[in-house]
C-alpha positions, 0 to 999 in steps of 0.5 A: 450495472455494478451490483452493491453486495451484502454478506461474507465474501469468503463464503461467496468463494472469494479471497485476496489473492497475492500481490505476486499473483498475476495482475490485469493492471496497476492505479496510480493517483497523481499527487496535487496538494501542496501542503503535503508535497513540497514545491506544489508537488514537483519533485513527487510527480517527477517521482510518480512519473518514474515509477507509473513507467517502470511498473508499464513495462510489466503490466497496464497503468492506469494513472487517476488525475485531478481535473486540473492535472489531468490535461498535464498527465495526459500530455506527459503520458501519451507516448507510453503505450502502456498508460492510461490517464483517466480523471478522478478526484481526490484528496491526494494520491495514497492508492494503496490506501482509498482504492479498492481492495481486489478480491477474486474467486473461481466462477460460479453463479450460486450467488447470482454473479454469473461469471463473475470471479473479480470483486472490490471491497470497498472500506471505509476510509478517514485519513489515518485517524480521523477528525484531530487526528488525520493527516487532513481535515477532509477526505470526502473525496478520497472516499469515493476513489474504491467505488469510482474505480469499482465503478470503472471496471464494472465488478461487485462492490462489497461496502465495509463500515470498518475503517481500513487502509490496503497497506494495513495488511499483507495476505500470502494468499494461502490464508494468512495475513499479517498486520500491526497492532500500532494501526489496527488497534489504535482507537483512531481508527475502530474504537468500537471493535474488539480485536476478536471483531475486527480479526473475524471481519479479516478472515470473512472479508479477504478469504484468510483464516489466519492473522498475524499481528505484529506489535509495531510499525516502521519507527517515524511511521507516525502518518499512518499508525505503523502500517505493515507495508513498511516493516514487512511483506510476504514474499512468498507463502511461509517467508516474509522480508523484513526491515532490519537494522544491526545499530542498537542505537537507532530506535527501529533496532528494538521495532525489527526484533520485535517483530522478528520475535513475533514471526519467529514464534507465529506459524502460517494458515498452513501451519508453516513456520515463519522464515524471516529474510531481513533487509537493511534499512536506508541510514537515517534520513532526516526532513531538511530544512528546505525540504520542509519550507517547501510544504505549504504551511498553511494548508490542513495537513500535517506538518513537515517539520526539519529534523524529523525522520523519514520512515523510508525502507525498501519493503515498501516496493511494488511487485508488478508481472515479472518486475519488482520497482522498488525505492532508491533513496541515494544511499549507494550502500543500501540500495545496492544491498537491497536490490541483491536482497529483492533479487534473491527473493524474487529470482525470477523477476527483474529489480527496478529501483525508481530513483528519487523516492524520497520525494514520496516518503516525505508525503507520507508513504512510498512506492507499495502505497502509492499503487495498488494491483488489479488481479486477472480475473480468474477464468 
C-alpha cells in the first residue's frame, strides 16, 4: 500500500538527486491531441519513438499510452527489450511536467518507512497557467499522472498544493537549484506565495538549501512561462550549460547575458562560483505555414500561428546512464557545434542526437520535457 506522507521531506532525510545520477528508469507519455501536435500527432510520435529507443540503450523506459494508443504503441515497441508500454490517461504528454518529482535518501526507519529510500512529490499541476491562461482548458487527467506512477512503483507520496512544473527547476544535487523568475513568480501559477514562501517550499521539498533565480526564460518560450529547462542546466556541481547567442539582434541576445550576469555573480549551496559553458542556439526557427494548418484549430489549445518562433535549444536534453539524447533540429551547423559542446561536458557519456525534434518544439517542449528519470533507490 503506497502511504500518503505529511511534512518536510528534507527533514525526513530526502533530496532530489541529480539527473546525471544513476537512474532505475525513464517515463515517457505518448502525444495524442491533435490540436496540439499537428497531422494527429504523426510526425511527434515518430519523434517519441525515436528518442524512447535512444534513451533504451542506456536505461528501462517505460512509455504511458492512451487506452486508444496503447494498442498502437504496444505493437510499435514489442521488439525493443528495453520498453514497456503501459496505459495511462492524460491530457498530452509533458512527463517532465505532471510526473512525479523523485526524491531519495539513505535507509533508515525513524519515520516509519523501513527501507524506504525513494519517494515522489506529487505537486499540483494547472497546465501553465491555469483557467484563461493554460495551454488547455482541462487538465484533470494530467493531474493524476504523478500519483498513478507513484502508484505503480509502490513508494511514499508527498502531495503539494503549490503549483510546480519539473522543468521549473534544475538541482546540482549538492544543494543548489536553479529556476526562473518569468515561471515561478508569474501570478498564474502561485499568486498567493511570497517569493520567500515558495524559496522555503523549495529547499523543505527537494532537500536544497540554496536557490538561484534567474530572471528570464528561453525568448518564445511563452508555453510554459520560461521554464529554466530550456535556457540552462547544470552540468555538473558548480558549472552550468547555458543557451547562448552571439547576434545582438535577436531578442534572446539580452536573455543569455541576462542570465549570464546573474550566474556570474551567484555562488552555489557550496559556496562554488558559478562557472557558465555557453552553447549556441539553433538559428531562429519560425512555425510554417503548414505546420500550423496541420494543428487542430478547433480544439481547447493554444495556437500554433505561422510566423511565430519556436523556443528550441539544445539544453533541453535527456542525460540517461552513460548516454546524453539530445535534439536535432536540422541546422548541420549547430547541431554539429552543440554535440562537440555536450560532448566535452559530459566525457564520459555517448551523444545521441534524436533527429526531428522540431516536432516536439512545435507542441511546446522538447526532449528534457517529454521524459522524466526514476532514481536507483539507494541501498
Amino acid at each position: 500500500m503506497v502511504k500518503t506522507m505529511a511534512g518536510c521531506p528534507a527533514k525526513m532525510g530526502f533530496r532530489m538527486p541529480a539527473e546525471w545520477e544513476p537512474h532505475e528508469q525513464c517515463w515517457m507519455g505518448w502525444p495524442e491531441r491533435p490540436d496540439n501536435w499537428r497531422e494527429n500527432a504523426g510526425p511527434a510520435r515518430k519523434t517519441f519513438a525515436r528518442t524512447a529507443i535512444a534513451i533504451s540503450k542506456f536505461e528501462p523506459v517505460t512509455i504511458c499510452a492512451s487506452a486508444e494508443q496503447y494498442p498502437y504503441v504496444h505493437k510499435l515497441m514489442q521488439h525493443q527489450p528495453n520498453i514497456r508500454v503501459v496505459e495511462m490517461s492524460m491530457n498530452d504528454s509533458w512527463f517532465r511536467d505532471t510526473g512525479p518529482t523523485f526524491i531519495t535518501r539513505k535507509g533508515g526507519s525513524d519515520i516509519g518507512l523501513t527501507d524506504q529510500t525513494i519517494a515522489g512529490i506529487d505537486w499540483e499541476f494547472n497546465a501553465w497557467g491555469g483557467v484563461g491562461g493554460g495551454c488547455y482548458d482541462d487538465w484533470s487527467l494530467d493531474r493524476n499522472i504523478a500519483k498513478k506512477i507513484i502508484d505503480m512503483e509502490r513508494i511514499p507520496r508527498f502531495p503539494h498544493r503549490m503549483v510546480l512544473e519539473g522543468g521549473s527547476i534544475h538541482v546540482d544535487g549538492e544543494g543548489t537549484c536553479i529556476t526562473t523568475e518569468e515561471c515561478l513568480l508569474n501570478p498564474n501559477r502561485n499568486p498567493n506565495m511570497t517569493k520567500l514562501e515558495i524559496e522555503n517550499e523549495l529547499k523543505d521539498f527537494l532537500g536544497v538549501t540554496k536557490i538561484i533565480w534567474i530572471p528570464r526564460g528561453l525568448y518564445g518560450d511563452e508555453d510554459t512561462n520560461g521554464h529554466v529547462d530550456n535556457l540552462c542546466c547544470f552540468i555538473k556541481p558548480g558549472v552550468i550549460l547555458l543557451s547562448w547567442t552571439d547576434d545582438e539582434n535577436d531578442p534572446q541576445y539580452e536573455r543569455s547575458v541576462e542570465a549570464l550576469a546573474t550566474l556570474s555573480q551567484a555562488v552555489d549551496a557550496k559556496g562554488r562560483h558559478i562557472e557558465v559553458v555557453k552553447i549556441n542556439i539553433p538559428r531562429p526557427l519560425y512555425i510554417t505555414k503548414e505546420e500550423g494548418d496541420g494543428v487542430d484549430a478547433t480544439g481547447h489549445a493554444v495556437p500554433r500561428v505561422p510566423g511565430d518562433r519556436l523556443a528550441a535549444s539544445y539544453v533541453n536534453f535527456y542525460a540517461a546512464n552513460g548516454g546524453i539524447i539530445a535534439p536535432a533540429f536540422g541546422d548541420k551547423q549547430r547541431d554539429d557545434e552543440a554535440r562537440e559542446v555536450l560532448q566535452k561536458a559530459f566525457p564520459d557519456h555517448e551523444i545521441v542526437m534524436v533527429e526531428g525534434a522540431r516536432e516536439i518544439v512545435l507542441g511546446g517542449g522538447n526532449i528534457h520535457c517529454i521524459t522524466q528519470q526514476q532514481p536507483v533507490r539507494p541501498s
